[in-house]
N, CA, C and O atoms as a Tinker XYZ file with bonds, in Angstrom:
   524  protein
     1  N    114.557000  110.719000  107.094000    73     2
     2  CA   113.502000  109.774000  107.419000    64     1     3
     3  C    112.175000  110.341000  106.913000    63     2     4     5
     4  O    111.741000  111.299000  107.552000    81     3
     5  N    111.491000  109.928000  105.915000    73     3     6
     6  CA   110.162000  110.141000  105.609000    64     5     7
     7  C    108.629000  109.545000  106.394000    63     6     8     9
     8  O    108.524000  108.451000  106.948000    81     7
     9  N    107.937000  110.200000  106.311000    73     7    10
    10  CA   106.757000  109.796000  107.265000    64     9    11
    11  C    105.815000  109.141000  106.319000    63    10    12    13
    12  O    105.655000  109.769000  105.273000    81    11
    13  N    105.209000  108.121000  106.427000    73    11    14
    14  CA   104.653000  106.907000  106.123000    64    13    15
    15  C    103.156000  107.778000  106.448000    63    14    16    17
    16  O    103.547000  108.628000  107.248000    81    15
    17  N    101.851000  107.982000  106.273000    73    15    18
    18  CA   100.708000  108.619000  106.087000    64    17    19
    19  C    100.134000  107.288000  106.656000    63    18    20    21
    20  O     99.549000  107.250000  107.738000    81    19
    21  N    100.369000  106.004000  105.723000    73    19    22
    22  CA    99.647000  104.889000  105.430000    64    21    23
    23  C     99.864000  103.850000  107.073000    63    22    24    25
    24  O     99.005000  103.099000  107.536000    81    23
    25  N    101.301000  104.131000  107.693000    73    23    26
    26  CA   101.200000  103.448000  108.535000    64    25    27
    27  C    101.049000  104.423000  109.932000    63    26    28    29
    28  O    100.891000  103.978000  111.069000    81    27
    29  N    101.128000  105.696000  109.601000    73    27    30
    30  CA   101.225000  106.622000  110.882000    64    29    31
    31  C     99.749000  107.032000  111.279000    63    30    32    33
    32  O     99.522000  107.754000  112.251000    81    31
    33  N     98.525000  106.397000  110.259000    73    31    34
    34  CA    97.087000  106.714000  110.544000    64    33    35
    35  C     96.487000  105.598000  111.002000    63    34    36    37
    36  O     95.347000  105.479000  111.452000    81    35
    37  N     97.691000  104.439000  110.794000    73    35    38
    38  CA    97.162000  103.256000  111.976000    64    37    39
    39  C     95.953000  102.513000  111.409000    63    38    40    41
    40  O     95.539000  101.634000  112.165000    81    39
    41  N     95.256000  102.662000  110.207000    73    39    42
    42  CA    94.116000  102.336000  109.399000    64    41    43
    43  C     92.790000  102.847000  109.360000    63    42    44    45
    44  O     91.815000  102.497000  108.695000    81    43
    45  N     93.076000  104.460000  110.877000    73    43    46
    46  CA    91.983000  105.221000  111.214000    64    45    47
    47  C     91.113000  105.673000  109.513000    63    46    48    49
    48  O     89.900000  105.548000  109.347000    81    47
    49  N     91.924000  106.103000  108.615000    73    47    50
    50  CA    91.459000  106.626000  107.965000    64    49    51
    51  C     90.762000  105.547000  106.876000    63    50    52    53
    52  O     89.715000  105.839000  106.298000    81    51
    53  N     91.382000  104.409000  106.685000    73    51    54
    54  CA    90.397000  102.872000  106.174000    64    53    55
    55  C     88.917000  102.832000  106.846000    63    54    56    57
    56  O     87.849000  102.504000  106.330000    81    55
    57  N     89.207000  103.278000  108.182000    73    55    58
    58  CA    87.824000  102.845000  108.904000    64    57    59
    59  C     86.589000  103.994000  108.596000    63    58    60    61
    60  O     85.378000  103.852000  108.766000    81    59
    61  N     87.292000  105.109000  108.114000    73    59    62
    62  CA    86.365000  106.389000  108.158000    64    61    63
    63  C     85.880000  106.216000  106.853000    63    62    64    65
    64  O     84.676000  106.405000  106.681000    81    63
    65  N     86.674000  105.850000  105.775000    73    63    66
    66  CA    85.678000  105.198000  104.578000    64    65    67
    67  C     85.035000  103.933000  105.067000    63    66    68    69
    68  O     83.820000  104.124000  105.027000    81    67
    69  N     85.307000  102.698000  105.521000    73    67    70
    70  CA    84.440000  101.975000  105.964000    64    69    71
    71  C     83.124000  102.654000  106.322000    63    70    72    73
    72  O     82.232000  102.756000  105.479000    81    71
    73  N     82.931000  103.332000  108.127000    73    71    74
    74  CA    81.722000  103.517000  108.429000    64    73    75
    75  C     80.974000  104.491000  107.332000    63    74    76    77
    76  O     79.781000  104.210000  107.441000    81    75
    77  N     81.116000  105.438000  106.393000    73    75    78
    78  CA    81.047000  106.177000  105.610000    64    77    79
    79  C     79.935000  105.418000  104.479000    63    78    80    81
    80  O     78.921000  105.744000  103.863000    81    79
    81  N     80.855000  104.145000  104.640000    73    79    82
    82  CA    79.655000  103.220000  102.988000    64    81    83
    83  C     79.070000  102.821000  104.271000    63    82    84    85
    84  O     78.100000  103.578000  104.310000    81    83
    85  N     79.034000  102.252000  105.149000    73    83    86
    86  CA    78.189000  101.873000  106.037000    64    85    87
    87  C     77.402000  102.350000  106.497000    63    86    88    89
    88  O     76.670000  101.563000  107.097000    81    87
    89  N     77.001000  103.767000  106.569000    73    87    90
    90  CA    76.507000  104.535000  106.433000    64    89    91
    91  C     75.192000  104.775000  105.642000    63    90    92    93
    92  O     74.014000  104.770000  105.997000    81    91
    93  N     75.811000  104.994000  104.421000    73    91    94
    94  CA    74.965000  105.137000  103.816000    64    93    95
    95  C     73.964000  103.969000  103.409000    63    94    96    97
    96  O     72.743000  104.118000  103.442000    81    95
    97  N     74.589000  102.810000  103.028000    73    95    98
    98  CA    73.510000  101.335000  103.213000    64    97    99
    99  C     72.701000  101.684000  104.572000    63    98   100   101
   100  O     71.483000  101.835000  104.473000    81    99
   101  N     73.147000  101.781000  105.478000    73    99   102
   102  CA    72.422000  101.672000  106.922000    64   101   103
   103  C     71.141000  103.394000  106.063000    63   102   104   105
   104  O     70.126000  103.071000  105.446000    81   103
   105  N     71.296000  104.072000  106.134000    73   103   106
   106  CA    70.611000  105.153000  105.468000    64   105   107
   107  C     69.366000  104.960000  104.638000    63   106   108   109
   108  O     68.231000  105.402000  104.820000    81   107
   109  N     70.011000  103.945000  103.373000    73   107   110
   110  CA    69.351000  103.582000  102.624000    64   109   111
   111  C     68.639000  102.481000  102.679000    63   110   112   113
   112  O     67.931000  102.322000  101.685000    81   111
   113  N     68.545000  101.369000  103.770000    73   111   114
   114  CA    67.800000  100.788000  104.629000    64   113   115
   115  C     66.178000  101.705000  105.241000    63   114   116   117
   116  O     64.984000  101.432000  105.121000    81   115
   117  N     66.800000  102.650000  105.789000    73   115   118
   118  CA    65.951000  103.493000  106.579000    64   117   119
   119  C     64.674000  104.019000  105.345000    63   118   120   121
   120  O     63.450000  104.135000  105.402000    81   119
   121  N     65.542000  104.206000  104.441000    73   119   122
   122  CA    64.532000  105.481000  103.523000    64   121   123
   123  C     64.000000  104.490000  102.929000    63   122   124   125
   124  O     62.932000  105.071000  102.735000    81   123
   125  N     63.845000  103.552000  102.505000    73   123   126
   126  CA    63.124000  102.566000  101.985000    64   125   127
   127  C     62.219000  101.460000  103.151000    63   126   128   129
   128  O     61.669000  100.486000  102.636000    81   127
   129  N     62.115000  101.620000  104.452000    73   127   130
   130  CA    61.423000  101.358000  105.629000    64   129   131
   131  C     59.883000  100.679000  104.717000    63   130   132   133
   132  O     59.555000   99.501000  104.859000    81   131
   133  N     59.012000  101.753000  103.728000    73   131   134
   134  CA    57.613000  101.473000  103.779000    64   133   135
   135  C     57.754000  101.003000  102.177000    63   134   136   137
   136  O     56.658000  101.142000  101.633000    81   135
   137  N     58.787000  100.481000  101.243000    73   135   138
   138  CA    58.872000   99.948000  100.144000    64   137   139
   139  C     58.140000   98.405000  100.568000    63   138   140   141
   140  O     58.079000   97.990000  101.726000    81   139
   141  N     57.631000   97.705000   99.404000    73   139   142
   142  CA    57.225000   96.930000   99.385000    64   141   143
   143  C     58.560000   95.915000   98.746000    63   142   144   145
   144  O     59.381000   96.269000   97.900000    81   143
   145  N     58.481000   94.625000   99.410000    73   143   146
   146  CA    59.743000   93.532000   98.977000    64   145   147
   147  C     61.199000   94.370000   98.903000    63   146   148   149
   148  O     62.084000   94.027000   98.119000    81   147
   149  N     61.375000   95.836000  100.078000    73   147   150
   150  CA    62.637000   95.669000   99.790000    64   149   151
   151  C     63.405000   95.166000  100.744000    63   150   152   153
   152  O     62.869000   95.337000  101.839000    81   151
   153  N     64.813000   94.413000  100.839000    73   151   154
   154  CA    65.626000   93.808000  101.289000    64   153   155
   155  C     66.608000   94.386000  102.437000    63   154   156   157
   156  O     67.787000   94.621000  102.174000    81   155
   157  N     66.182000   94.554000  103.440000    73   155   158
   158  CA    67.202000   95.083000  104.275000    64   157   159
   159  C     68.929000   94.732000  104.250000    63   158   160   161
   160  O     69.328000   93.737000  104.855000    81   159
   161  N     69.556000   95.310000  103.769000    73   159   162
   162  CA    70.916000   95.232000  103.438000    64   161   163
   163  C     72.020000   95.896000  105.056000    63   162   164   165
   164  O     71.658000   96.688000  105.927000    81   163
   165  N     73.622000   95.039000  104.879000    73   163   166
   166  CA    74.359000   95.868000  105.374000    64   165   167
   167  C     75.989000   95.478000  105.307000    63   166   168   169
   168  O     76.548000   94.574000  104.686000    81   167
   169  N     76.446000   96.355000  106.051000    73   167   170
   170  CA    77.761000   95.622000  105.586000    64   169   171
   171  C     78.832000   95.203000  106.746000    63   170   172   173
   172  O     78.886000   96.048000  107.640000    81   171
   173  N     79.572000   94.242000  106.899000    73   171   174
   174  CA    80.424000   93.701000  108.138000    64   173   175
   175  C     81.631000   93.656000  107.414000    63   174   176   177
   176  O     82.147000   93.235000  106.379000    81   175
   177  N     81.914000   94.534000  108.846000    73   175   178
   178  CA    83.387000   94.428000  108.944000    64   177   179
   179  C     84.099000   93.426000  108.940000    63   178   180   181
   180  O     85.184000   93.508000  108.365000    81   179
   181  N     83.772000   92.381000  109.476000    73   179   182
   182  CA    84.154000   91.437000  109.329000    64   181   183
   183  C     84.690000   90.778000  108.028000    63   182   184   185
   184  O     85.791000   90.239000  107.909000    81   183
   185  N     83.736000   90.909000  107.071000    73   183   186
   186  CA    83.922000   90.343000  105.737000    64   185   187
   187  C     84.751000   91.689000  104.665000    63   186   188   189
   188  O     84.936000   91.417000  103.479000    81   187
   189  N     84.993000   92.448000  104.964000    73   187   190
   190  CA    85.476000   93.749000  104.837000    64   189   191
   191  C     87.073000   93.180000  104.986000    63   190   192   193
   192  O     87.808000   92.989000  104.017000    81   191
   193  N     87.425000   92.966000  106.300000    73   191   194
   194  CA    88.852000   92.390000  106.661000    64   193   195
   195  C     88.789000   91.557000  106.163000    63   194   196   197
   196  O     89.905000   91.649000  105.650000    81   195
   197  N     88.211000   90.178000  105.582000    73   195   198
   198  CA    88.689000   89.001000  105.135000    64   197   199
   199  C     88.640000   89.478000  103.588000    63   198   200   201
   200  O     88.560000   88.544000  102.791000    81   199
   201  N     88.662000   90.287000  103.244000    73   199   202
   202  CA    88.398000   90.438000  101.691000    64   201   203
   203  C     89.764000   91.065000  101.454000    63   202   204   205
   204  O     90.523000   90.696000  100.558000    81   203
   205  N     90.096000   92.310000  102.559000    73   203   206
   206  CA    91.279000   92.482000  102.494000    64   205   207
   207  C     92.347000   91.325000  102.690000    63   206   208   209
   208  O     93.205000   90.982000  101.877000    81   207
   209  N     92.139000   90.880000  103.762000    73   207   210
   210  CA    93.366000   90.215000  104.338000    64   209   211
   211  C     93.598000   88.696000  102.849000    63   210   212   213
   212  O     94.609000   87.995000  102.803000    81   211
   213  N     92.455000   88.561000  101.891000    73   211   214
   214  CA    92.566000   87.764000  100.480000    64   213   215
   215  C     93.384000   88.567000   99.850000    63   214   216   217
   216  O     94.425000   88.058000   99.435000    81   215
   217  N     93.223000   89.551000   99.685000    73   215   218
   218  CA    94.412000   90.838000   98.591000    64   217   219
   219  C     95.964000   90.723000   99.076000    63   218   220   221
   220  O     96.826000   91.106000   98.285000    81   219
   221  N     96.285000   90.298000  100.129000    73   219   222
   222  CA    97.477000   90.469000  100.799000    64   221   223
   223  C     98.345000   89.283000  100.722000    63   222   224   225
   224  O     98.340000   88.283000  101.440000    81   223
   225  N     99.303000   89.662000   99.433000    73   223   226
   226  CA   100.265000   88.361000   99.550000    64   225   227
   227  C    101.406000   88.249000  100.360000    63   226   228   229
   228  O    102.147000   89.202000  100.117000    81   227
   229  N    102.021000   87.270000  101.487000    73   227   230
   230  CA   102.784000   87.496000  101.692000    64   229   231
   231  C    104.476000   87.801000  100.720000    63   230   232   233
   232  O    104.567000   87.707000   99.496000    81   231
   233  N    105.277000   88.052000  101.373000    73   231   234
   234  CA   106.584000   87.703000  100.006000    64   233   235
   235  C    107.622000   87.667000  101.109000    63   234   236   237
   236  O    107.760000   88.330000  102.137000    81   235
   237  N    108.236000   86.776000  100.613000    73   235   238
   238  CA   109.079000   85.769000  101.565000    64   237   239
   239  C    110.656000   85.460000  100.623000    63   238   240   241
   240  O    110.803000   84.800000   99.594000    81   239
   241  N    111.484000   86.070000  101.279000    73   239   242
   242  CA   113.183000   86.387000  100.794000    64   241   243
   243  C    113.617000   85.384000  100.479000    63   242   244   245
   244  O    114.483000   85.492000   99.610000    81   243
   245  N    113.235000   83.607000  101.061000    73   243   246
   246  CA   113.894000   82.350000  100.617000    64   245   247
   247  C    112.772000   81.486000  100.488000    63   246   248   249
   248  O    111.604000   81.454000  100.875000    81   247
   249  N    113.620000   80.735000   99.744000    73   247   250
   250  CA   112.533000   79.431000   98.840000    64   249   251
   251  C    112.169000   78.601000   99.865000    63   250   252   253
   252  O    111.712000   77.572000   99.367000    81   251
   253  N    112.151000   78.547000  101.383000    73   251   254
   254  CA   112.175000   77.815000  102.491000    64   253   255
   255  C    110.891000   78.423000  103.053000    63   254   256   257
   256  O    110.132000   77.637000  103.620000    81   255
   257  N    110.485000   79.899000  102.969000    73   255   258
   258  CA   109.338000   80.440000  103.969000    64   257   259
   259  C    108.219000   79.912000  102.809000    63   258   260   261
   260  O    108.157000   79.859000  101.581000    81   259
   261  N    107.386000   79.560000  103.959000    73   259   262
   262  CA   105.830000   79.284000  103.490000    64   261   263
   263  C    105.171000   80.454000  102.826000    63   262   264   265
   264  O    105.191000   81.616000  103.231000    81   263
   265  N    104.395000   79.838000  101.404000    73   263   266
   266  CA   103.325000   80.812000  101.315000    64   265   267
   267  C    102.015000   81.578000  102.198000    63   266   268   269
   268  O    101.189000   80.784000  102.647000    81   267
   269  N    101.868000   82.470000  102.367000    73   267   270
   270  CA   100.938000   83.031000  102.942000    64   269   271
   271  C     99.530000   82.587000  101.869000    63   270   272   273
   272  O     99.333000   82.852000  100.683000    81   271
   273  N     98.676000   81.788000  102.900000    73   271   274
   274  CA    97.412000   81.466000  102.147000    64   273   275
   275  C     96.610000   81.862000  103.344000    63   274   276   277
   276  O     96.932000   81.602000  104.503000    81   275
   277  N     95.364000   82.619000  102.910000    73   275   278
   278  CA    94.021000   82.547000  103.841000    64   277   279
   279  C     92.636000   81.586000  103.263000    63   278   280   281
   280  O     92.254000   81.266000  102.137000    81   279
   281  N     92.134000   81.330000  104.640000    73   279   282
   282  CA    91.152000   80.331000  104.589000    64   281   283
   283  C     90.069000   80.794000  104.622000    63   282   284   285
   284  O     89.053000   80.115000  104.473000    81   283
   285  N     90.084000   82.509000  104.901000    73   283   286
   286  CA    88.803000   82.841000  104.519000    64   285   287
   287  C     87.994000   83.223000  103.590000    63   286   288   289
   288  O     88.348000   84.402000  103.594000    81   287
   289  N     87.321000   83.186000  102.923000    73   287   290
   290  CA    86.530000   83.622000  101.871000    64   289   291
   291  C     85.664000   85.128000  102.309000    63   290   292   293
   292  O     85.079000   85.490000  103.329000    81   291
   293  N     85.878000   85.638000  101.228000    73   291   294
   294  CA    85.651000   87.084000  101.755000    64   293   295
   295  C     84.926000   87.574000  100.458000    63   294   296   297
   296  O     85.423000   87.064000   99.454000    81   295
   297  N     83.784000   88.507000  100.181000    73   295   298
   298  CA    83.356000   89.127000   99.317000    64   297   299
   299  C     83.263000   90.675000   99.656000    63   298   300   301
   300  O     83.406000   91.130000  100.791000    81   299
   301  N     82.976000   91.501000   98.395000    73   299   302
   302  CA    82.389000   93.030000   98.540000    64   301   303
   303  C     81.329000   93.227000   98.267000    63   302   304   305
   304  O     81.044000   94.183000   97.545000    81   303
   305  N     80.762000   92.714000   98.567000    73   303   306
   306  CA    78.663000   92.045000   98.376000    64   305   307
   307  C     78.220000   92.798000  100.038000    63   306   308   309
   308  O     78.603000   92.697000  101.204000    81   307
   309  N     77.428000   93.392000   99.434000    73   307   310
   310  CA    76.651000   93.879000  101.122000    64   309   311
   311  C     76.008000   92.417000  101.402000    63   310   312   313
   312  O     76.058000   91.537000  100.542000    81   311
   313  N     75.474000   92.243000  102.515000    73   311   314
   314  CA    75.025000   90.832000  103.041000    64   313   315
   315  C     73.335000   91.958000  102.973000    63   314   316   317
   316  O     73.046000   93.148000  102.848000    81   315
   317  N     72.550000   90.487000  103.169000    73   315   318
   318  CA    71.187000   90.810000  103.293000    64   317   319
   319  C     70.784000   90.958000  104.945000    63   318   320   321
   320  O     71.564000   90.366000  105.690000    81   319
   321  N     70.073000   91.414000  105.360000    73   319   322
   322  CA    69.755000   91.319000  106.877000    64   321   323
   323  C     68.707000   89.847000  107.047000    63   322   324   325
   324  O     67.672000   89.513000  106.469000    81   323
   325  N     69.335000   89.358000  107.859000    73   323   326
   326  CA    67.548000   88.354000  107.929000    64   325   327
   327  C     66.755000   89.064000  109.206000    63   326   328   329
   328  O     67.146000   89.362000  110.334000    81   327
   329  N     65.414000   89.212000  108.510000    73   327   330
   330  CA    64.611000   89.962000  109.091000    64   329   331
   331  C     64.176000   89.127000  110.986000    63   330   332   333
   332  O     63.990000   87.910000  110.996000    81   331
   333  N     64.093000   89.752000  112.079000    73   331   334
   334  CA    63.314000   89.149000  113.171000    64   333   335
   335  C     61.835000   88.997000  112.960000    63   334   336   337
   336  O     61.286000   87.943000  113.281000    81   335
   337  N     61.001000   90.233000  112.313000    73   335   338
   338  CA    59.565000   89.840000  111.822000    64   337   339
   339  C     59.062000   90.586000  110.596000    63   338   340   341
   340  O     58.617000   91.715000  110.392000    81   339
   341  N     59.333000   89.397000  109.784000    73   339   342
   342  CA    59.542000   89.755000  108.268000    64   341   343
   343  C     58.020000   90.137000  108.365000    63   342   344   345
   344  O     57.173000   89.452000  108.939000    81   343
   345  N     57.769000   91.472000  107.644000    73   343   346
   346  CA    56.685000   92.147000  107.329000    64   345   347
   347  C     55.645000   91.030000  105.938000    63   346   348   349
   348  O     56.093000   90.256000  105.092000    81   347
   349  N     54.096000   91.454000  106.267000    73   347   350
   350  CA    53.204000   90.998000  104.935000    64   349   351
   351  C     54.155000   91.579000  103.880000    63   350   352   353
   352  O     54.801000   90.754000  103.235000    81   351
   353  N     54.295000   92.599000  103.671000    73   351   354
   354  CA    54.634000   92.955000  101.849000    64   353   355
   355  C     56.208000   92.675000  101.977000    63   354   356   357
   356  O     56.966000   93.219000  101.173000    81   355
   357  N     56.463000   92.243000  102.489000    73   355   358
   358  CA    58.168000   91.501000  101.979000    64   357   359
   359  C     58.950000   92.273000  102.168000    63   358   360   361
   360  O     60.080000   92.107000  101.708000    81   359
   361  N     58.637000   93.368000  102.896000    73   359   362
   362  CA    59.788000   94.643000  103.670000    64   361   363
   363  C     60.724000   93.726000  104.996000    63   362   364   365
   364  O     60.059000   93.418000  105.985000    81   363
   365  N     61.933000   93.403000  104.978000    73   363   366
   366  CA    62.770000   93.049000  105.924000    64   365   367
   367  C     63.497000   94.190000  106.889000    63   366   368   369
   368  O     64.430000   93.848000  107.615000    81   367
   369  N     62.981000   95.688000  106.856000    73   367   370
   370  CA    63.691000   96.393000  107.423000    64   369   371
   371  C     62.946000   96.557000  108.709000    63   370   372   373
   372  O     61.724000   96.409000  108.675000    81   371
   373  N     63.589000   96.870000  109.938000    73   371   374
   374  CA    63.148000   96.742000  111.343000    64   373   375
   375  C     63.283000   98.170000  111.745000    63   374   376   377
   376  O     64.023000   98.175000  112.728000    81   375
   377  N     63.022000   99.041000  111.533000    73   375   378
   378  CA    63.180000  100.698000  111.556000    64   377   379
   379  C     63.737000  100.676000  113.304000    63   378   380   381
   380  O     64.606000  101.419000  113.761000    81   379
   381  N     63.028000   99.699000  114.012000    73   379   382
   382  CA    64.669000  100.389000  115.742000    64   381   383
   383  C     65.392000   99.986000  115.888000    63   382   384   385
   384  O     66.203000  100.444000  116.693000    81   383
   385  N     65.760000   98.057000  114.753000    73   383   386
   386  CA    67.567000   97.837000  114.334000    64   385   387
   387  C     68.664000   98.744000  113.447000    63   386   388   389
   388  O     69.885000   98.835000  113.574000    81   387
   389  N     67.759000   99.371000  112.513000    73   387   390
   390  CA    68.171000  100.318000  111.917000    64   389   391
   391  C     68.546000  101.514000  112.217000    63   390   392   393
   392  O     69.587000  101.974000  111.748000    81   391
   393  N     67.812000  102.162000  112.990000    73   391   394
   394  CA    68.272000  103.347000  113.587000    64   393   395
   395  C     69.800000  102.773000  114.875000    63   394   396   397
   396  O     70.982000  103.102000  114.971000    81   395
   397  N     68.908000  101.819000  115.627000    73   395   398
   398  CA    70.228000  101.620000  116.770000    64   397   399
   399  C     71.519000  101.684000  115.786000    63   398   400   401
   400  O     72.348000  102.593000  115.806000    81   399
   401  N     71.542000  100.613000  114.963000    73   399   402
   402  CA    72.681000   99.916000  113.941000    64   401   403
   403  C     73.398000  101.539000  113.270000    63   402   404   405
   404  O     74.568000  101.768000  112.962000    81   403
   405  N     72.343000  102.344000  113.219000    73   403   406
   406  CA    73.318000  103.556000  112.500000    64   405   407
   407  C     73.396000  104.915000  113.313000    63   406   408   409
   408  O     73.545000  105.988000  112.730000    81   407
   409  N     73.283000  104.809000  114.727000    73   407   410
   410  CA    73.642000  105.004000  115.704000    64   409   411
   411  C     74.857000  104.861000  116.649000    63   410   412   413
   412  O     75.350000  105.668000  117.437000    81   411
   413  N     75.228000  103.459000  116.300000    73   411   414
   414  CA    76.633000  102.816000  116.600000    64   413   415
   415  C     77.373000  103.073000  115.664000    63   414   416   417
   416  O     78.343000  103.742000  116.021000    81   415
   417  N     77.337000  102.762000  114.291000    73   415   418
   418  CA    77.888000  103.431000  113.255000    64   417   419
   419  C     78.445000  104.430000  113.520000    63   418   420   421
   420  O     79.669000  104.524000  113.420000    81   419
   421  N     77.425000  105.725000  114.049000    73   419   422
   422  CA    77.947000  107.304000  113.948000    64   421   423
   423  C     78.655000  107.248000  115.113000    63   422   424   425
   424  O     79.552000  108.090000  115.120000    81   423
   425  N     78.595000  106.532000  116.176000    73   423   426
   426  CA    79.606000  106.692000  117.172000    64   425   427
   427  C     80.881000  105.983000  116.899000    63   426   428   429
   428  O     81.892000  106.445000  117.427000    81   427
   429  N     80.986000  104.879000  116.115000    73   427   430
   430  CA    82.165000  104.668000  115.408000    64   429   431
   431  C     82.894000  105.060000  114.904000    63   430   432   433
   432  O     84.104000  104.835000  114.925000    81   431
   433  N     82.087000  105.974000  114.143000    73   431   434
   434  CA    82.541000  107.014000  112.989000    64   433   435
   435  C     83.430000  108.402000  113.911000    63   434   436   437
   436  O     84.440000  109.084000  113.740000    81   435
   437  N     82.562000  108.299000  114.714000    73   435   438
   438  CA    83.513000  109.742000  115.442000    64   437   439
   439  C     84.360000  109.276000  116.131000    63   438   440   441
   440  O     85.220000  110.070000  116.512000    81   439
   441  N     84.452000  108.128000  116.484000    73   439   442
   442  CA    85.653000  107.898000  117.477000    64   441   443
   443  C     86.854000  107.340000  116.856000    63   442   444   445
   444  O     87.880000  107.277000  117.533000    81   443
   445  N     86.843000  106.856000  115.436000    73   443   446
   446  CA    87.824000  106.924000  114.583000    64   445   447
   447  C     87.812000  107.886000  114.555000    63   446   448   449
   448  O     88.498000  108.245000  115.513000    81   447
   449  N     87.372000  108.913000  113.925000    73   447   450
   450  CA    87.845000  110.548000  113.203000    64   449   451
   451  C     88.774000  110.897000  114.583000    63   450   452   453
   452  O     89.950000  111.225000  114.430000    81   451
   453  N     88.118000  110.799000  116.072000    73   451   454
   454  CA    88.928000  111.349000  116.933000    64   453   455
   455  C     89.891000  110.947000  116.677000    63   454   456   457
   456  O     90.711000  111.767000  116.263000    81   455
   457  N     90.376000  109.300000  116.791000    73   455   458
   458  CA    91.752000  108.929000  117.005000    64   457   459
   459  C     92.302000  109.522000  115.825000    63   458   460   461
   460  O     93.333000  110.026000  116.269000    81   459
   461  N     92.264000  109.793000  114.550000    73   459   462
   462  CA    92.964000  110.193000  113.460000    64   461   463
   463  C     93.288000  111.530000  113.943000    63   462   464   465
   464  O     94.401000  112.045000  114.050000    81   463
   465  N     92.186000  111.992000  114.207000    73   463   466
   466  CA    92.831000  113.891000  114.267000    64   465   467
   467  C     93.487000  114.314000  115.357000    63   466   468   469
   468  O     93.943000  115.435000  115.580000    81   467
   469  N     93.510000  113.122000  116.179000    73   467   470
   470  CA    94.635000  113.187000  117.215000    64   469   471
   471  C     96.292000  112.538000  116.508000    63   470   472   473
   472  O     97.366000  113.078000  116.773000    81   471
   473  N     96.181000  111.577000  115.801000    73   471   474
   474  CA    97.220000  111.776000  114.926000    64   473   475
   475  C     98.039000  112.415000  114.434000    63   474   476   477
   476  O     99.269000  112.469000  114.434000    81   475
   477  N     97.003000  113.052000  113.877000    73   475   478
   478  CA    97.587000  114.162000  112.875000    64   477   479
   479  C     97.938000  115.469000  113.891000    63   478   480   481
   480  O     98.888000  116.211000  113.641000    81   479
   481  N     97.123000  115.652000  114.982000    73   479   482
   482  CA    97.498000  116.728000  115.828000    64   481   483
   483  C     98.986000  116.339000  116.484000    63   482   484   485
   484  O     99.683000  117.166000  117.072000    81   483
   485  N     99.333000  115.015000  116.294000    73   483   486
   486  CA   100.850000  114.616000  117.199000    64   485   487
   487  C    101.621000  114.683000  116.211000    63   486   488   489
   488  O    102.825000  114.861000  116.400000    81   487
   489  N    101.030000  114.538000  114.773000    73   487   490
   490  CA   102.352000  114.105000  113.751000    64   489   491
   491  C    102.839000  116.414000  113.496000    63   490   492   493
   492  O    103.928000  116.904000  113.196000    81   491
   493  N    101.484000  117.155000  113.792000    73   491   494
   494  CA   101.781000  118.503000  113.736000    64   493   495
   495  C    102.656000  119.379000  114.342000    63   494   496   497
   496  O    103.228000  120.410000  113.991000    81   495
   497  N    102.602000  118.512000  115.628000    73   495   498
   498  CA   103.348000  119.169000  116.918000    64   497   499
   499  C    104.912000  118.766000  116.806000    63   498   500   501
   500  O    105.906000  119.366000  117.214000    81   499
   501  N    104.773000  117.437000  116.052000    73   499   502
   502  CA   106.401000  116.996000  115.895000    64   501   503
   503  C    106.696000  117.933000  114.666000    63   502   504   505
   504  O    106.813000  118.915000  115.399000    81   503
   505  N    106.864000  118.335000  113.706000    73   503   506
   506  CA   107.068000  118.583000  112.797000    64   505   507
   507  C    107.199000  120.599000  112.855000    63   506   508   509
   508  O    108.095000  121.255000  112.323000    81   507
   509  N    106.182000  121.077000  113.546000    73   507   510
   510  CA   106.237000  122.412000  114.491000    64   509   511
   511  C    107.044000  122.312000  115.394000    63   510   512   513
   512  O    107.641000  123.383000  115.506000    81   511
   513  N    107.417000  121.499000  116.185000    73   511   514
   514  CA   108.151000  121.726000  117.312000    64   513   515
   515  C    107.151000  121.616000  118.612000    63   514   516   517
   516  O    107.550000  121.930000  119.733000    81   515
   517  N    106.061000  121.230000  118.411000    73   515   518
   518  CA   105.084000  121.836000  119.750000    64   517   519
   519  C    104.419000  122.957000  120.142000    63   518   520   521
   520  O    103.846000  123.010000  121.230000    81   519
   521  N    104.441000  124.116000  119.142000    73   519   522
   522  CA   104.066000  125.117000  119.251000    64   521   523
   523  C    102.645000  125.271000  118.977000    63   522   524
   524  O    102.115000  126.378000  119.072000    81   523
């Protein structure tokens, strides 16, 4: 019996590249705070899963099962933020949505990494014996 990486990490490790680019947009939001006309950017998960779940064909053993079609439309386009009080010089970034927003992020971020390296600490112990 071989061990599957892809299904035994449960998608922890999808999510740790997720918050990772999320990250850094949320970052690069921040450092550009006092630019003039720049665009507060970010990225949802949401549209993240529907972009995947477009890549995913079903495949179906008889000419009787339905095709797998999704209805969502999904891109890999960061979305723009719409600003609460869009600044005079055309800056849309809100420097205490930004910080909160990549705040939650980093607690995201670690609490995937936990669940993974608890993973991997169970897939270690099986494979050691528990030792």
């Amino acid at each position: 019996m071989s061990i599957s990486f892809k299904e035994a990490f449960a998608g922890h490790d999808q999510m740790l590249l997720f918050r990772t680019a999320r990250a850094s947009v949320l970052a690069n939001n921040i450092a550009n705070s006092d630019t003039p006309n720049y665009k507060a950017r970010d990225m949802s998960f949401e549209s993240m899963l529907s972009t995947e779940r477009n890549r995913i064909s079903l495949s179906g053993s008889d000419d009787q099962h339905i095709a797998g079609q999704s209805s969502l439309a999904g891109s890999d386009e960061l979305l723009y933020r719409n600003p609460s009080q869009p600044s005079l010089d055309g800056n849309t970034v809100d420097m205490q949505r930004e910080q909160a927003e990549f705040t939650q992020n980093s607690l995201q971020f670690d609490t995937s990494f936990m669940f993974l390296d608890r993973k991997i600490s169970g897939m270690k112990k099986a494979l050691t014996g528990g030792q």
